[in-house]
FIKEDREN-752573 format. One record per residue (C-alpha): residue in one letter; x, y, z. Coordinates in steps of 0.2 Angstrom, whole numbers, plus 5000, padded with zeros to 4 digits. Each point is the difference from the previous one (the first is absolute). Layout:
 rest   xx   yy   zz
    A    X    Y    Z
...
//
This chain:
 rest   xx   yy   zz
    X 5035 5148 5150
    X 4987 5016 4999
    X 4983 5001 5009
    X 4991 5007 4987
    X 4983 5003 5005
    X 4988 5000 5014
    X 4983 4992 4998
    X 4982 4993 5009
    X 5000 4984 5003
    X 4984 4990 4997
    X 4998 4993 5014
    X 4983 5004 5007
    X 4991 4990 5013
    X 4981 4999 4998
    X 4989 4994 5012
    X 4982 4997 4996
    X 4985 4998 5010
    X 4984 4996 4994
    X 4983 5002 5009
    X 4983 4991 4993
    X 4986 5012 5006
    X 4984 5000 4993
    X 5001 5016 4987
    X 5018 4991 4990
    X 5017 4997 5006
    X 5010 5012 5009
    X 5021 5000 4995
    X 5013 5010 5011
    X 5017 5000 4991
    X 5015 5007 5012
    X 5017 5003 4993
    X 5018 5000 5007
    X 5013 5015 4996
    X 5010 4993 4984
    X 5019 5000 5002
    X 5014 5007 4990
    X 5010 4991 4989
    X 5019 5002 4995
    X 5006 4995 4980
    X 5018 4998 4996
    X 5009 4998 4984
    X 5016 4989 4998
    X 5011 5003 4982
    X 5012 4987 4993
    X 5011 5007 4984
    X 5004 4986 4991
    X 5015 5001 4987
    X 5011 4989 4988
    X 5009 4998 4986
    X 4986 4985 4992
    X 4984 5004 4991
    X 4983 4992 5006
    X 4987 4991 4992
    X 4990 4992 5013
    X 4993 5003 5018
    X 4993 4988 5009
    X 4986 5005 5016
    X 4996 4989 5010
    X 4984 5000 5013
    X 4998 5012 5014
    X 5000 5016 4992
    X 4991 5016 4991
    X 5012 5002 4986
    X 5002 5015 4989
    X 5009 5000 4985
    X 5006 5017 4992
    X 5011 5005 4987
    X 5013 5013 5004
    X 5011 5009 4991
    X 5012 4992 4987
    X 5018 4997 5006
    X 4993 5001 5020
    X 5003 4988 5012
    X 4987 4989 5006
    X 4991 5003 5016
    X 4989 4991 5012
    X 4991 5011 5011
    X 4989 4993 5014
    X 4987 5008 5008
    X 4995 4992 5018
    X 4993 5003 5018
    X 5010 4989 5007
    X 5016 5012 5006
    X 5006 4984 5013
    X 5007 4990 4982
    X 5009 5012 4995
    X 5013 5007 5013
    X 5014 5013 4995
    X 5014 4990 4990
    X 4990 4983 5002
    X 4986 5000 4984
    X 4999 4982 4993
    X 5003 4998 4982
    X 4983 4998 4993
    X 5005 4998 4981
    X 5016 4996 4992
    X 5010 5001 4983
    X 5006 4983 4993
    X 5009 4994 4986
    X 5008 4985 4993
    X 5018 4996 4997
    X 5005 5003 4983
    X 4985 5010 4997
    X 4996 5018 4996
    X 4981 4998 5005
    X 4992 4999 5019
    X 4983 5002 5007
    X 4995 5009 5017
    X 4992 4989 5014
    X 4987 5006 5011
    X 5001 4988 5015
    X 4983 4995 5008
    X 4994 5010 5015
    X 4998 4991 5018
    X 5001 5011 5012
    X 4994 5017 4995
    X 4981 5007 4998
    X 4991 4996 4983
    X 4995 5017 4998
    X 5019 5005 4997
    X 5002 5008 4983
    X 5017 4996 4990
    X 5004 5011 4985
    X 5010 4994 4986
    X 5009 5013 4989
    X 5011 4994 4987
    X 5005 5002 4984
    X 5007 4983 4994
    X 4995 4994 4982
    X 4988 4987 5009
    X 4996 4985 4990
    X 4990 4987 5013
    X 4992 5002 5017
    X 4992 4987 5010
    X 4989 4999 5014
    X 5000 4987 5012
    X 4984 4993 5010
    X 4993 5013 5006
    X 5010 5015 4996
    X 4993 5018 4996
    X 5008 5011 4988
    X 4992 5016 4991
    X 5010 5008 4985
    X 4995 5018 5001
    X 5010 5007 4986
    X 5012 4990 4987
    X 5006 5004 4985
    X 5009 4984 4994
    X 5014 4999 4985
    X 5001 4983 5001
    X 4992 4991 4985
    X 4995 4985 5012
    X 4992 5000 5014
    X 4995 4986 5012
    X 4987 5002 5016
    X 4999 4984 5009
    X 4985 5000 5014
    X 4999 4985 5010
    X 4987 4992 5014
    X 4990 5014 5008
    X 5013 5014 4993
    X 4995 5018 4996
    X 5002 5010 4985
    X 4993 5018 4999
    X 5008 5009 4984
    X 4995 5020 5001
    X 5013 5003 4984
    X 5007 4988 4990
    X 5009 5005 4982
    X 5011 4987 4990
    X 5004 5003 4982
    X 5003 4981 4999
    X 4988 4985 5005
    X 4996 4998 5020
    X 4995 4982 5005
    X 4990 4998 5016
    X 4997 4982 5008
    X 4988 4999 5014
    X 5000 4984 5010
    X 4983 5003 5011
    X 5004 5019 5005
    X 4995 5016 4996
    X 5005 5011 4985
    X 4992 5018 4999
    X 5006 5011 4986
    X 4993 5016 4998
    X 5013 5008 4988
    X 5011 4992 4987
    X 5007 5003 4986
    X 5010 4991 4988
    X 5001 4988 4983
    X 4995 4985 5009
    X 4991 4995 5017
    X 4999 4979 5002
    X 4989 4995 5015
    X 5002 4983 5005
    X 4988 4997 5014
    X 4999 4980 5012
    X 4990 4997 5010
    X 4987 5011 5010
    X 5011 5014 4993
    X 4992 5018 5002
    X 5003 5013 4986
    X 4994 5017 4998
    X 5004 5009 4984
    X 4997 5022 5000
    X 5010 5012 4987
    X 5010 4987 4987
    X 5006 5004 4986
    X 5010 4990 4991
    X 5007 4999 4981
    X 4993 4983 4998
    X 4987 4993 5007
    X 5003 4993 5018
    X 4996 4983 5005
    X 4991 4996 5017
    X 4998 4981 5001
    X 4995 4986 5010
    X 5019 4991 5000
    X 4990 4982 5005
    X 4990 5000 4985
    X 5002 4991 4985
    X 5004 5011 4986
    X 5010 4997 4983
    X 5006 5019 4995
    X 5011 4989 4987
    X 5012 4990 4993
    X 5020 5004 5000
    X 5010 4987 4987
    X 5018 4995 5004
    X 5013 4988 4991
    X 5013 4988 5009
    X 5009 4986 4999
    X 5004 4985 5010
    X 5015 4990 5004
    X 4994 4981 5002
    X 5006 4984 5003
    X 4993 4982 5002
    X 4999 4994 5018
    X 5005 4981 4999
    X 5000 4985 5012
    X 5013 4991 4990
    X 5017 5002 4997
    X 5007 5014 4987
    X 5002 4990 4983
    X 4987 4987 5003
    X 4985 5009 4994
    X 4993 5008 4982
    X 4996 5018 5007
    X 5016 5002 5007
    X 5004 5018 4996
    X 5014 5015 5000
    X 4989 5014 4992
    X 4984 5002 5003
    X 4990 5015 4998
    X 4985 5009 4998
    X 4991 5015 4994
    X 4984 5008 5008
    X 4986 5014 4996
    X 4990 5005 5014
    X 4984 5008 5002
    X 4998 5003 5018
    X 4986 5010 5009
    X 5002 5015 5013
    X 5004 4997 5018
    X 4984 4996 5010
    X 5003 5004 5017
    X 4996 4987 5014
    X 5007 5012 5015
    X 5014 5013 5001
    X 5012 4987 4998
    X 4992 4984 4989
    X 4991 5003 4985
    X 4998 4987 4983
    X 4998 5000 4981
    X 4999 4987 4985
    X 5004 5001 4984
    X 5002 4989 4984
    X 5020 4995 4995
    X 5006 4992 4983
    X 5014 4992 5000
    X 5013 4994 4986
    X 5012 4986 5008
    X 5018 4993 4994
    X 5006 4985 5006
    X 5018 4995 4991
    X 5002 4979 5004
    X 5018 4995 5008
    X 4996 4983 4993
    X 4994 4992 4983
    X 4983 4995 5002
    X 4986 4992 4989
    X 4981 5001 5002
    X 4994 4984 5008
    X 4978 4999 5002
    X 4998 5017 5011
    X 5019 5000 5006
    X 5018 5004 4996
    X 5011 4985 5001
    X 5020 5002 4999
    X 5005 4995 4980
    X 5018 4994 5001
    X 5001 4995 4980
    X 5007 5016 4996
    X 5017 4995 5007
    X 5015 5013 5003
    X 4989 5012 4989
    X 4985 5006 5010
    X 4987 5013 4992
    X 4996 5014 5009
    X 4982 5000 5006
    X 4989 5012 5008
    X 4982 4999 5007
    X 4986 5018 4996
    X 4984 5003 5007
    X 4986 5013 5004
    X 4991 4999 5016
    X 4986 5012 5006
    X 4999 5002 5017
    X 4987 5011 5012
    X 5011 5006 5016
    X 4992 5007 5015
    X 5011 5009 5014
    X 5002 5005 5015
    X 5011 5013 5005
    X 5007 5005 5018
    X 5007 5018 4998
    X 5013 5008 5008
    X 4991 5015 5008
    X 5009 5018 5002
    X 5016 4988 4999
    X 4997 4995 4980
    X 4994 5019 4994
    X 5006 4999 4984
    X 5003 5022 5002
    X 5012 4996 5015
    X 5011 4991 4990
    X 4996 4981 5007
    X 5006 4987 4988
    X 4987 4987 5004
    X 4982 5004 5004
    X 4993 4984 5007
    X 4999 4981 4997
    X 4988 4989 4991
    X 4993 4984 4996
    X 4991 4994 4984
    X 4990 4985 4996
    X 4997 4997 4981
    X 4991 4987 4993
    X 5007 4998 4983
    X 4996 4991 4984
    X 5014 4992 4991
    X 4999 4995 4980
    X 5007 4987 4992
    X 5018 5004 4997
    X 5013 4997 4985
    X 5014 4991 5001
    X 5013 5007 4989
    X 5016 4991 4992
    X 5015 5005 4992
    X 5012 4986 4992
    X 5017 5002 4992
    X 4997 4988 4983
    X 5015 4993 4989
    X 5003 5014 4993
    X 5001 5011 5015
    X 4986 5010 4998
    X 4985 5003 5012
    X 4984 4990 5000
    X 4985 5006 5005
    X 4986 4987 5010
    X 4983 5009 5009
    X 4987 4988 5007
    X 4987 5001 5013
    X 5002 4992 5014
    X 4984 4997 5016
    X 5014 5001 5013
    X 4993 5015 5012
    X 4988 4998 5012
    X 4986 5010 4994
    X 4996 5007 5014
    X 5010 5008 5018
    X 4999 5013 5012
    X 5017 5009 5001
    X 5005 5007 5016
    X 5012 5018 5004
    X 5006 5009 5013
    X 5007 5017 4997
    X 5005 5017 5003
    X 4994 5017 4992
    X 5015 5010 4994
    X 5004 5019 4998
    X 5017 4998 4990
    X 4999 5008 4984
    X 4988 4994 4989
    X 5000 4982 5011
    X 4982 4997 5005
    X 5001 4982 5006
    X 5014 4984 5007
    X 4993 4984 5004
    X 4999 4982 5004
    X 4991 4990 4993
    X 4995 4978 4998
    X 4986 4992 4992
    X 4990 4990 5014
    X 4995 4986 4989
    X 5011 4990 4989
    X 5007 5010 4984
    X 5001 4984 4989
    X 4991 4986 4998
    X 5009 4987 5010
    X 5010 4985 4995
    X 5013 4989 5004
    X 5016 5012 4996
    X 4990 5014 5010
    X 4989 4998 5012
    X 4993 5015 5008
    X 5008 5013 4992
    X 4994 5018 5002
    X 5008 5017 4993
    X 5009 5014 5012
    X 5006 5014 4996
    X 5005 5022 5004
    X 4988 5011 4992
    X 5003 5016 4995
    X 4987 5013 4995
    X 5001 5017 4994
//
């Protein structure tokens, strides 16, 4: 520890005395000799063998962050009044370096300050290719100079947190969510700036210049930017209350091919946030059984002896999903390498039409015959339930679960009740 400087203090006692006399009022203002104040400066080297890509500060603190040199160690330096907390040989550590096992990546922790004077200044010099920082409630933190090579950067600000960026540059795309603090960025400069502000956030833009055009919005507010369009495919199965080989949609292949439309992520807060979309779906059922159309039903057929025909059930349905998704937070960034980004569950209302019952028969020559006929077996209508996780694996976009709420097929005395289940898989 080094005393670095000598300086007034502001402590001045004013008394004030006030006389109403005839001509105005009369004000005698008498002031006490200031005192002297001592500041000391504490440095922490930090060093180790890991690269960093976040720092976390929580409240208590006027932080600085500054780039230094690259290939240098980072260092903390804090500047205080306070000389009694930080005895020769007995400095807390205010900041540390973690990392996980069998990682190569870690993040710098500033822990939150109770004990020391608010008006302590910690400066933050480093050099690590940074990739995300948050603030927690109430945390301060000006950037005065950083050059980033990182081609993503994350800012979080959270409840009554303070960002103050003096000089910013990214050659890649800086995202900044603001959960009802206060952002202001006077220089940055980059190819993308995205402001997402909840809340009674507080943002004040200066010198930005940015490749495209940066995006300052209200994160609440209800706005389609557009429509992504993905393909899957789901696993299903029938869900029955009888026994195995007593009903006609007995299955052991059943499957089914969707295109989605689905529209951007409209955020509820930092965490929830919904979308809806339109999916149309082509389904394959492949019957265990020989069946024949009885009314609007399937009924076992058990004329064709120790030959059955191979039979298979196809329809399209259009369904209108609308879901809601719980993310992961900084634990489901997709540029931190998190396979899963959050959960979700969907509600579809869905429109089934009639499907088309296929049969193929070996005649007495042993060649395949060919039957099609409609058949009124579906129920029309039915709200499809899912739960599922968002994926970062490869080209994996989404894994469900999913069951239809309302009975599949029209009911009858082989099948009460009978709805579809199934794994989804979309891409």
């Amino acid at each position: 520890m080094k005393r670095i400087a000598s300086i007034l203090g502001d402590i001045v006692k004013v008394s004030l005395l006030l006389a109403i006399v005839s001509i105005g009022i009369i004000a005698e203002v008498k002031a006490q000799p200031v005192q002297p104040q001592d500041l000391y400066q504490i440095e922490q080297t930090f060093d180790h063998d890991f690269k960093v890509r976040k720092v976390i500060v929580n409240p208590g603190w006027d932080v600085r962050l500054i780039q230094s040199s690259e290939g240098t160690p980072t260092r903390l330096v804090v500047t205080t009044p306070c000389a009694e907390f930080f005895e020769e040989g007995m400095e807390p550590t205010l900041m540390e370096a973690q990392k996980r096992k069998r990682s190569e990546y870690g993040w710098y922790e500033l822990k939150a300050n109770q004990w020391m004077p608010r008006t302590t200044v910690v400066e933050l010099f480093t050099s690590q290719p940074l990739e995300r920082i948050e603030l927690k409630p109430g945390a301060r933190l000006t950037i005065q100079r950083f050059d980033f090579d990182s081609t993503h950067l994350d800012i979080d600000v959270d409840s009554g947190a303070v960002l103050i960026v003096d000089t910013l540059s990214n050659p890649g795309s800086t995202i900044i969510d603001v959960d009802q603090g206060t952002v202001d960025l006077r220089r940055v400069r980059g190819r993308v700036l995205n402001i997402w502000n909840y809340g009674n956030s507080r943002i004040t833009e200066g010198d930005i210049q940015t490749t495209i055009p940066h995006r300052n919005e209200p994160a609440k507010e209800f706005k389609l930017h557009y429509i992504s369009l993905n393909f899957g495919f789901d696993i299903n199965h029938p869900m029955l209350n009888d026994s195995r080989y007593g009903s006609p949609y007995n299955t052991n292949f059943g499957l089914t091919g969707h295109i989605r439309m689905t529209s951007n992520d409209m955020a509820i807060n930092r965490l929830m946030s919904w979308n809806f979309g339109l999916n149309v779906s082509y389904s394959i059922l492949q019957l265990d059984n020989a069946v024949k159309v009885d009314g609007s039903s399937l009924v076992l057929d058990p004329s064709y002896g120790a030959t059955p025909p191979r039979q298979s059930l196809y329809w399209w349905s259009v369904g209108l999903p609308v879901t809601l998704k719980f993310g992961f937070g900084k634990w489901g960034n997709p540029y931190l390498g998190a396979p899963f980004r959050g959960l979700y569950a969907t509600l579809t209302p869905t429109l089934n039409f009639k499907p088309r019952l296929v049969t193929k028969s070996l005649d007495e020559d042993s060649h395949w015959n060919t039957d099609r006929e409609r058949v009124d077996i579906l129920s029309r209508f039915n709200i499809r339930a899912a739960i599922g996780l968002n994926c970062n694996i490869g080209g994996l976009d989404k894994v469900e679960f999913y069951i239809d709420l309302l009975p599949s097929f029209r009911s009858s005395a082989e099948a009460p009740q009978t709805r579809m289940f199934g794994l989804g898989i979309v891409f």
